[in-house]
SEVEXMI-931538 format. One record per atom (N, C-alpha, C): residue in three letters; x, y, z. Coordinates in steps of 0.001 Angstrom, whole numbers, padded with zeros to 6 digits, always signed. Layout:
N
alaXYZ...
***
This chain:
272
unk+001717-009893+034664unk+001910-009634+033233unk+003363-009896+032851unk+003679-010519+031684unk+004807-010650+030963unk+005538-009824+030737unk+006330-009204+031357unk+007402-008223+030975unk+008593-008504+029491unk+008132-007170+028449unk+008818-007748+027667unk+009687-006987+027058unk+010969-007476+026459unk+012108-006697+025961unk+012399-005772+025038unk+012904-004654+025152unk+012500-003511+024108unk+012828-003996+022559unk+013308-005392+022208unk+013404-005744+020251unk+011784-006254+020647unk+011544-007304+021705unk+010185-007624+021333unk+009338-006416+021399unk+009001-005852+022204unk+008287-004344+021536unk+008156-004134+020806unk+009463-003711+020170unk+009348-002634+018725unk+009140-003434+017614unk+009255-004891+017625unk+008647-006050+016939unk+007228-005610+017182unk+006566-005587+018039unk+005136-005855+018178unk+004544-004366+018071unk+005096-003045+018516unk+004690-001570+018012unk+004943-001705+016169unk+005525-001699+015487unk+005882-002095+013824unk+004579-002946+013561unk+004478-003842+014009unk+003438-004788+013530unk+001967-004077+013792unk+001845-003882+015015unk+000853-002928+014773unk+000138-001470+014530unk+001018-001041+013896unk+001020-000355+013235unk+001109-000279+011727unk+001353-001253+011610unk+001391-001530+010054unk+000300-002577+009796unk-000731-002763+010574unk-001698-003829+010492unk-003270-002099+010294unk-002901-001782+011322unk-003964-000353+010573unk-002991+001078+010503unk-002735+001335+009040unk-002189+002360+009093unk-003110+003622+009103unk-002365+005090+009060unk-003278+006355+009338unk-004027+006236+010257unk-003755+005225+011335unk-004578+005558+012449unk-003344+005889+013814unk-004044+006592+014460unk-003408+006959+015320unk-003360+006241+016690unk-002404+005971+016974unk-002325+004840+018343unk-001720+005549+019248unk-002191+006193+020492unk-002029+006868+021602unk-000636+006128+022870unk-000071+006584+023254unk+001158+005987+023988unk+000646+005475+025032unk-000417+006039+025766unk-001031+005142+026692unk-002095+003374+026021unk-001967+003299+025009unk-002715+002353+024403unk-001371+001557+024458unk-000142+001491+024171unk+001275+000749+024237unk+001800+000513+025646unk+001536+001451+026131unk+001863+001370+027976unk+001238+000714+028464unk+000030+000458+028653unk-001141-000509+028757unk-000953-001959+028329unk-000353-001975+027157unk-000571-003360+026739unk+000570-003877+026877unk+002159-003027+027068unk+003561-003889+027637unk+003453-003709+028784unk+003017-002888+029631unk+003111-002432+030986unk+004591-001909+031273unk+004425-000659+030681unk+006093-000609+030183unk+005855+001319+030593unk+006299+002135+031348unk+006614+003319+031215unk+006321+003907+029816unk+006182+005379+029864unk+005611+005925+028765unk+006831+006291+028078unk+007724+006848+028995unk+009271+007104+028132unk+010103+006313+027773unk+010000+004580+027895unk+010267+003643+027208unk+009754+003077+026129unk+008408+003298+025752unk+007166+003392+024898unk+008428+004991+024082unk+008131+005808+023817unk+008733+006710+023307unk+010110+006628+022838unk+011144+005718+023136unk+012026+005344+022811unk+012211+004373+022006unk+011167+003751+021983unk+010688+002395+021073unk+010461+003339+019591unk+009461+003997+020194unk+009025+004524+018786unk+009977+005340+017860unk+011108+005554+018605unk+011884+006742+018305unk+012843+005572+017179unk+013091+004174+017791unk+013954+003236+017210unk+013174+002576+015535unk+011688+002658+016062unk+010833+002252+014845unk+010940+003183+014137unk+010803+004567+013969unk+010464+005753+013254unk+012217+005541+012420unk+013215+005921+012884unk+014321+005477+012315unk+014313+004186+011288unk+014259+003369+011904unk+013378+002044+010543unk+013132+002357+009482unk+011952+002575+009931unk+011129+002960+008990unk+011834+004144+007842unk+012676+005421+008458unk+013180+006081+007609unk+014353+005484+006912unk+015312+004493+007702unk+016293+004200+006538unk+016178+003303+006187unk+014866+002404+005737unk+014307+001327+005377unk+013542+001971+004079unk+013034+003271+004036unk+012021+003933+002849unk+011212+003158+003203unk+010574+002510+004326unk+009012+001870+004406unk+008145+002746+004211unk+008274+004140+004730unk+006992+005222+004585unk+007188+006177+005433unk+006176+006337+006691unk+006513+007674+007687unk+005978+007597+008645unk+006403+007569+009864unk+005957+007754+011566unk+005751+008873+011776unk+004541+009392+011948unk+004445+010239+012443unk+004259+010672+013653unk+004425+011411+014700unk+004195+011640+016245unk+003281+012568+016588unk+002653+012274+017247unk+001513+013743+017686unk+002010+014058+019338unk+002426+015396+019469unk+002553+015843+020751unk+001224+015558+021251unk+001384+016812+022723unk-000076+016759+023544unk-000240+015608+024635unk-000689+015801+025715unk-001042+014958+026632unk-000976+013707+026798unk-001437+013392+026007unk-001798+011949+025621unk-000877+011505+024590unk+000079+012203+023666unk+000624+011629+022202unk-000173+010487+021622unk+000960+010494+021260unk+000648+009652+019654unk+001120+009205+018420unk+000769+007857+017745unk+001962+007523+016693unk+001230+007341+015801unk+001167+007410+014429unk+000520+006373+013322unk+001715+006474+012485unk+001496+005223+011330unk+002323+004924+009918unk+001773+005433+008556unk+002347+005745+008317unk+001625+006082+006331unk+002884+005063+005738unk+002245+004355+004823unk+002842+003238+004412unk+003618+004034+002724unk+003750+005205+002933unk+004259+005839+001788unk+005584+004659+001108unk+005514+005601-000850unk+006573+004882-001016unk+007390+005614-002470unk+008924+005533-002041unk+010321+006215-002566unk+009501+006260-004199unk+010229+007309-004897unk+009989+007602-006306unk+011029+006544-006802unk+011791+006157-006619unk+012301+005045-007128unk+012203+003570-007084unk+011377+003588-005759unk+010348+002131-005698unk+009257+002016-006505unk+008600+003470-006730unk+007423+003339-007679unk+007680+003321-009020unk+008742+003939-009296unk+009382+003499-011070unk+009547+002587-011120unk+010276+001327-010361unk+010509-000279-010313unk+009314-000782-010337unk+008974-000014-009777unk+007100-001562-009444unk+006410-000741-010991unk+006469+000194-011340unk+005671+000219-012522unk+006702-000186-013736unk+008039+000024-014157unk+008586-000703-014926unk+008559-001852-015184unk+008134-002891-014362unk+007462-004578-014284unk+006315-004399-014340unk+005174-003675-014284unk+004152-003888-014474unk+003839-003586-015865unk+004485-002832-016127unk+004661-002122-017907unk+005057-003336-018943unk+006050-004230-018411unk+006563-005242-019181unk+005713-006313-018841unk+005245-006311-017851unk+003691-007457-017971unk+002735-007682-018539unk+002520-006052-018427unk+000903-005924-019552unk+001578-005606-021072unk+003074-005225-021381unk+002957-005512-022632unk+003564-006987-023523unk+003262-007669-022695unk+002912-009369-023070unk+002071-009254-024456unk+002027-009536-025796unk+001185-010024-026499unk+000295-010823-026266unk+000270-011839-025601unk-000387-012814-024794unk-001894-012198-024545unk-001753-010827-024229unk-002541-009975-023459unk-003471-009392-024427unk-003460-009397-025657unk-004159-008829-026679unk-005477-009549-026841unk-006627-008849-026848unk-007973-009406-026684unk-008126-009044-028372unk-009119-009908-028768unk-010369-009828-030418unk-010713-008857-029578unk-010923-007413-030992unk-011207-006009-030843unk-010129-005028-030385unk-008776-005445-029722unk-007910-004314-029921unk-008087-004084-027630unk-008540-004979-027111unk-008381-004936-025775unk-007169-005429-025072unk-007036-005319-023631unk-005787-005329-023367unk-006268-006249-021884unk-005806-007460-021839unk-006370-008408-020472unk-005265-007991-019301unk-006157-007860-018049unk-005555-006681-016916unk-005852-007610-015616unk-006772-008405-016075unk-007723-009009-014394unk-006550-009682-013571unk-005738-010207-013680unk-005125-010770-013199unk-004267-010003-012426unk-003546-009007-013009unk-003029-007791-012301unk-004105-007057-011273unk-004664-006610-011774unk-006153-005755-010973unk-006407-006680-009521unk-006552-007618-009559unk-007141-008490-008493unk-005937-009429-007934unk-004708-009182-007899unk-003682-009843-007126unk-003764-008501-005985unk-003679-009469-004521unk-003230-008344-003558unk-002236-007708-003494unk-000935-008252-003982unk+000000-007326-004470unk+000339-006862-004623unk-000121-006893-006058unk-000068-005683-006871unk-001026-004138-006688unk-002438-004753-006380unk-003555-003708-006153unk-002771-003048-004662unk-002475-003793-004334unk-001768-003241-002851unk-000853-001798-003184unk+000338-002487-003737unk+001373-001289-003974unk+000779-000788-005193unk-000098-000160-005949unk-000618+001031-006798unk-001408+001494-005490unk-001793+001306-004660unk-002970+001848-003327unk-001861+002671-002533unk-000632+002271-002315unk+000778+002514-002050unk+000736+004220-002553unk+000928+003622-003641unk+001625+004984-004802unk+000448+006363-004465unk-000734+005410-005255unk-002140+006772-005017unk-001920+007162-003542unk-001997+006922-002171unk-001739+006887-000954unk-000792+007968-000692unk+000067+007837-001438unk+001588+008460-001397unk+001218+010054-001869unk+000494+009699-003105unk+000579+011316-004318unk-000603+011857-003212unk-001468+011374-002645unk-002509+012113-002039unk-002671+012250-000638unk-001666+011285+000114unk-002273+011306+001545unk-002152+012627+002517unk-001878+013550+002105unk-001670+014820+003243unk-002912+015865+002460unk-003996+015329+001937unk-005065+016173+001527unk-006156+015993+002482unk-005978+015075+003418unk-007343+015153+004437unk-008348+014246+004092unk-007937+013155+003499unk-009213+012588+002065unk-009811+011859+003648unk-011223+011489+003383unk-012417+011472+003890unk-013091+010081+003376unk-013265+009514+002252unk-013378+008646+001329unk-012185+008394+000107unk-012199+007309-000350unk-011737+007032-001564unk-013301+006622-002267unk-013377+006934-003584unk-014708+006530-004088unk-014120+005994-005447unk-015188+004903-005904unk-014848+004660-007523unk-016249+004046-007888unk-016425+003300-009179unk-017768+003071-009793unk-017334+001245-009641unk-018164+000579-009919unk-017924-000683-010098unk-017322-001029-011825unk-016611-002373-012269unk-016360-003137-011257unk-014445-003184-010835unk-013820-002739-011914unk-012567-003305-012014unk-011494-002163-011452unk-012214-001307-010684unk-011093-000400-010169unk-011372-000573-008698unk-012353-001528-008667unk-012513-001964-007102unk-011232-002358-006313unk-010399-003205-006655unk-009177-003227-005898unk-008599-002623-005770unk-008084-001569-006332unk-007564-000646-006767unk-007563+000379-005612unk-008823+000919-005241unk-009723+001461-004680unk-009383+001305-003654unk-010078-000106-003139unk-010383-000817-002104unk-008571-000784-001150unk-007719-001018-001966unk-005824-000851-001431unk-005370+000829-001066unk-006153+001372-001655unk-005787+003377-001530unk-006694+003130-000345unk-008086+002827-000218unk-008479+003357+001105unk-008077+002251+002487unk-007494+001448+001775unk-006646+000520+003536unk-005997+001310+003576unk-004777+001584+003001unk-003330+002662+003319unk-004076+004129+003978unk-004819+004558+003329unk-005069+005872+004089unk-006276+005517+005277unk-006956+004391+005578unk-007731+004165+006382unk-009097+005211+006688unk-009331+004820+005270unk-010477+005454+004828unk-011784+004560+004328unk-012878+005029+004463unk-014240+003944+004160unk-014039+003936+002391unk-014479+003230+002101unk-014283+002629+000371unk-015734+002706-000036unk-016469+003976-001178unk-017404+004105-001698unk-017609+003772-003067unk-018366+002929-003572unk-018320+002441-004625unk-019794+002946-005491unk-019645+003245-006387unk-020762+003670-007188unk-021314+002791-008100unk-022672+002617-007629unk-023144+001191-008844unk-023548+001591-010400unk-023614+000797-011431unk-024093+001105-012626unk-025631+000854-012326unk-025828-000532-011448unk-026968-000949-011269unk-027455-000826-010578unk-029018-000230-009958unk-029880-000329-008776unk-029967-001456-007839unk-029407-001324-006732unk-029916-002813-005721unk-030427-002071-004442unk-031491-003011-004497unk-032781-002448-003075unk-032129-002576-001900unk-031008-003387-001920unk-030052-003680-000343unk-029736-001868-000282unk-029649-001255-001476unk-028626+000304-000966unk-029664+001422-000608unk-031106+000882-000386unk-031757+002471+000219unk-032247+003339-000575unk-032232+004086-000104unk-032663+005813-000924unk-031539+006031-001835unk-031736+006193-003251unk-030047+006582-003973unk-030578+007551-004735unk-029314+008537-004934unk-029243+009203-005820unk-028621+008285-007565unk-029008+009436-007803unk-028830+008364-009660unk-028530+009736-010708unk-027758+009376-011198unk-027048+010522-012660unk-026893+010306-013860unk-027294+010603-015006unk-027079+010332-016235unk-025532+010875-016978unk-024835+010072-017433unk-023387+010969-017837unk-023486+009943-019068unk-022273+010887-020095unk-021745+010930-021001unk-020369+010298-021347unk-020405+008495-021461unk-019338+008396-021627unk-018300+008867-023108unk-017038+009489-022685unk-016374+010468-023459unk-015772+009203-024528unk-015734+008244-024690unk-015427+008140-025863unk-016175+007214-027038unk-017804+006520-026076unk-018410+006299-027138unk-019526+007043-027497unk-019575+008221-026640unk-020692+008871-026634unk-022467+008912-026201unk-022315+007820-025172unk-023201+006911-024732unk-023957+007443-023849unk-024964+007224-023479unk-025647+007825-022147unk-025804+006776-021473unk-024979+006884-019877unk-025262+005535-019214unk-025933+006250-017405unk-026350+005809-016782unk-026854+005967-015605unk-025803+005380-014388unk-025428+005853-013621unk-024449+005685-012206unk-025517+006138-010668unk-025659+005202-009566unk-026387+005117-008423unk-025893+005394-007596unk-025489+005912-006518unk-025041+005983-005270unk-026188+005902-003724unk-025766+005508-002763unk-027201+005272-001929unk-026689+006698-001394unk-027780+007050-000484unk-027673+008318+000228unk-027145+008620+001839unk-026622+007136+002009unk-026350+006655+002888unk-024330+006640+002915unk-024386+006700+001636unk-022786+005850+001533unk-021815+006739+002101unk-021669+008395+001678unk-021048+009484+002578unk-021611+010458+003034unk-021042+011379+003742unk-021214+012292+004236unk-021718+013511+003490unk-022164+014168+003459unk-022171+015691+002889unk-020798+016559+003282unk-020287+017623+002116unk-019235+018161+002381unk-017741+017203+002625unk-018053+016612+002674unk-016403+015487+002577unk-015529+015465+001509unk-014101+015283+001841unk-013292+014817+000795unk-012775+014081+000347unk-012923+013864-001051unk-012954+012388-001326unk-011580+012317-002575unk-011586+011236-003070unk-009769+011053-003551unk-011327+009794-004962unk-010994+010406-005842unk-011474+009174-007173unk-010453+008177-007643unk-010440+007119-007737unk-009504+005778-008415unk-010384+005290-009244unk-009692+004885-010379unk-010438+003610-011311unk-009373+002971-012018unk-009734+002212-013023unk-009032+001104-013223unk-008246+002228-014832unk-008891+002340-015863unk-008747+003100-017029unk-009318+004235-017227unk-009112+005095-018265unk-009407+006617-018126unk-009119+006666-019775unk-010083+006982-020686unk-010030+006973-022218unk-010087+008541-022258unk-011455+008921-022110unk-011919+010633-022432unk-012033+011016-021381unk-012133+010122-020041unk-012634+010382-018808unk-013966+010719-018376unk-015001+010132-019354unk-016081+010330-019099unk-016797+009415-017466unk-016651+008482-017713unk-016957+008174-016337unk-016338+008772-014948unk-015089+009062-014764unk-014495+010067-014069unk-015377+011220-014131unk-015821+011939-014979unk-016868+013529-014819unk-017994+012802-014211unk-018570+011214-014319unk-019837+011545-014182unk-019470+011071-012590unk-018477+010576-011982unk-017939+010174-010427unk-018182+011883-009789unk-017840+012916-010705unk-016780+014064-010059unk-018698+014754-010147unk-019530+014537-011003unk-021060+015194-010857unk-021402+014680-009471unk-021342+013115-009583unk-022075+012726-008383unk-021541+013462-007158unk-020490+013459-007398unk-020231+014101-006085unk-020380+015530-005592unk-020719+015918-006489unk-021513+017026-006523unk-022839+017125-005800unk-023661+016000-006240unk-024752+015998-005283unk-024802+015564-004077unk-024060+015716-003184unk-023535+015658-001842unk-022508+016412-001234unk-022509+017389-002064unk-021519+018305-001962unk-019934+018172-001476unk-019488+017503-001960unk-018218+016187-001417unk-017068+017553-002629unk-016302+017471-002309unk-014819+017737-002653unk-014051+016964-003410unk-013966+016623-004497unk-012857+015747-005336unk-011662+016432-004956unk-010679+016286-004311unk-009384+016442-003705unk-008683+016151-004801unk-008682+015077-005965unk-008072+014284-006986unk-008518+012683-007687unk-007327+012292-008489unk-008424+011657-009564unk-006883+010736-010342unk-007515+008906-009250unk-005641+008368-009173unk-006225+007556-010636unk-005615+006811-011760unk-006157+005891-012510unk-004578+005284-012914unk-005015+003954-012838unk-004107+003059-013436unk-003593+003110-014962unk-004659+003193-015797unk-003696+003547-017187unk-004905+004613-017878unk-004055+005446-019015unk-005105+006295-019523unk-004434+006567-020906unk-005371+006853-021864unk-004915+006777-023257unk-004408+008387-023654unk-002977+008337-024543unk-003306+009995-025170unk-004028+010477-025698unk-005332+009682-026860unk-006087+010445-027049unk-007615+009743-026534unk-008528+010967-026362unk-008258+012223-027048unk-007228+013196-025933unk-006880+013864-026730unk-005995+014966-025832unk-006917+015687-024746unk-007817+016263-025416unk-009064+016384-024476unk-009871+015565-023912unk-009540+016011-022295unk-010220+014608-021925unk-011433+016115-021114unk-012525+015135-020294unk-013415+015660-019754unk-013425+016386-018368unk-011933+015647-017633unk-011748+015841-016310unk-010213+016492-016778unk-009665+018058-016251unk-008185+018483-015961unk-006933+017696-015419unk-007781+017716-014173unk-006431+017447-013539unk-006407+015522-013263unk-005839+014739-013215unk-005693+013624-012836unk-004364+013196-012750unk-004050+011449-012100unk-002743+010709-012048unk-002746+009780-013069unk-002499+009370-013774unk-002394+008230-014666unk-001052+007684-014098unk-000902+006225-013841unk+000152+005682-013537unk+001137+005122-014952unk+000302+004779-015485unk+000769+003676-016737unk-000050+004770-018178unk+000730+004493-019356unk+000109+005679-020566unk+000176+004313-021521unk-001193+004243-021709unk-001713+003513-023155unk-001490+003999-024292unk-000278+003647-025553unk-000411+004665-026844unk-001079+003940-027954unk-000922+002473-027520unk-001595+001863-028550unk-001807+000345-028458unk-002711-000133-029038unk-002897-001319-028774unk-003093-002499-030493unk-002053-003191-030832unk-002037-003659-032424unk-002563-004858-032270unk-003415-005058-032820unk-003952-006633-032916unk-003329-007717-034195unk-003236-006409-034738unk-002200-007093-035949unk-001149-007167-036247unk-000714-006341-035726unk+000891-006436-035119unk+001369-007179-034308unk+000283-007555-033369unk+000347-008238-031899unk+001423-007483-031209unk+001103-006409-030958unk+001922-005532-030368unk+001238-004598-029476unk+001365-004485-028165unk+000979-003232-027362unk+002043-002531-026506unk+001749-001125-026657unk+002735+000336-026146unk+001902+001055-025398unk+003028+000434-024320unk+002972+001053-023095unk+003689+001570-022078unk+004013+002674-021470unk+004797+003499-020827unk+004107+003468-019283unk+005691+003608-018306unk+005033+004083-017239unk+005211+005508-016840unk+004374+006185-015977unk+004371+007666-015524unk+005596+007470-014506unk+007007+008386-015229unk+007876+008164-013888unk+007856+009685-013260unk+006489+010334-013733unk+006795+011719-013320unk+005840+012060-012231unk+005371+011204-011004unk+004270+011312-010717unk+004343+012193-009632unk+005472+011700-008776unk+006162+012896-007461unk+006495+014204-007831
***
């Protein structure tokens, strides 16, 4: 076997570790694969964990015990997340962006890895020491969103359909109240998708009255699952009353002018 030098190491411990984060990688799994002593393995990590802290990449954590242990949380500084949402704020308030009817065009943001990446970052950040179990959301546009919070916390990604498909099994199905047109719409989940009793972390893309959010936070009810919290990319002030208490809004919608060609928008720098 290739004997190799403690920068190439800690080159190759960094990398993998940052390829699956929140998982835990055991010191004999690193000893094994440099053929390297365990207290040289431990010194490595000791040089990465430093990195990582005066770098603000996120957090090494160590697990004593027999066997130890390392994983990464890809956390990130309250002042990295004011920067990345201060550019995202001046993106979406582009006029450019103004849809016929008073809408606001997002897809492009939503579906860059990127970007969906570092908001998965942030949610990751405000929630990861709750134990979350799932990240869950509804289809379609908070799917990335989603899908970036549960890589960082290395969690399964549950998605709730509007629509029935025979690929998902036995499902449960709920009637809710969306809060701001007053609508009755139907949401599916298979019976398959989580656990009973689990905790789960909600993301979506927007949040008006938060009616679809209550009818995420019912379903989960019928599986007796735990809403831990409730991350959303932008959400309007009114109504003031929304349907769900507690939530994150990253970005605050106050208004959207079609005739003005003007949209106001703020970011949440209060989220830590």
């Amino acid at each position: 076997m290739k004997k190799f030098n403690r920068k190439e190491r800690v080159a190759a411990i960094m990398n993998i570790l940052t390829e699956k984060t929140n998982h835990v990688f055991t010191y004999n799994y690193f000893t094994e694969m440099f053929g390297t002593a365990k207290s040289s393995i431990s010194e490595d990590i000791m040089i990465v964990k430093e990195l990582v802290q005066d770098l603000k990449l996120g957090k090494i954590i160590t697990i004593s015990g027999a066997s130890g242990g390392v994983k990464f949380i890809p956390t990130i500084s309250k002042e990295e997340a004011e920067k990345f949402l201060n550019d995202i704020s001046l993106k979406l308030r582009d006029n450019d962006r103004i849809i016929t009817g008073g809408f606001m065009y997002m897809t492009d943001l939503l579906y860059s890895p990127n970007v969906s990446y570092r908001i998965g970052r942030i949610f990751a950040t405000k929630y990861w020491d709750e134990n979350i179990d799932y990240v869950v959301t509804v289809e379609t546009k908070g799917i990335p969103l989603a899908m970036m919070t549960a890589k960082v916390l290395n969690v399964p990604l549950v998605i709730i359909r509007r629509n029935l498909k025979v690929t998902e099994g036995p499902t449960v199905s709920i009637n809710y109240v969306t809060g701001s047109t007053r609508k009755i719409q139907t949401m599916s989940l298979s019976r398959k998708a989580l656990k009973e009793n689990s905790k789960v972390l909600i993301i979506d893309d927007f949040m008006k009255a938060g009616g679809t959010a209550r009818g995420i936070k019912d379903m989960m009810n019928e599986f007796n699952a735990e809403v831990v919290g409730t991350g959303v990319l932008i959400s309007t002030p009114e109504p003031k009353e929304k349907l769900i208490k507690e939530y994150t809004a990253l970005l605050n919608l106050e208004s959207i002018n079609d005739l003005n060609n003007e949209i106001r928008l703020t970011p949440n720098n209060d989220i830590f």
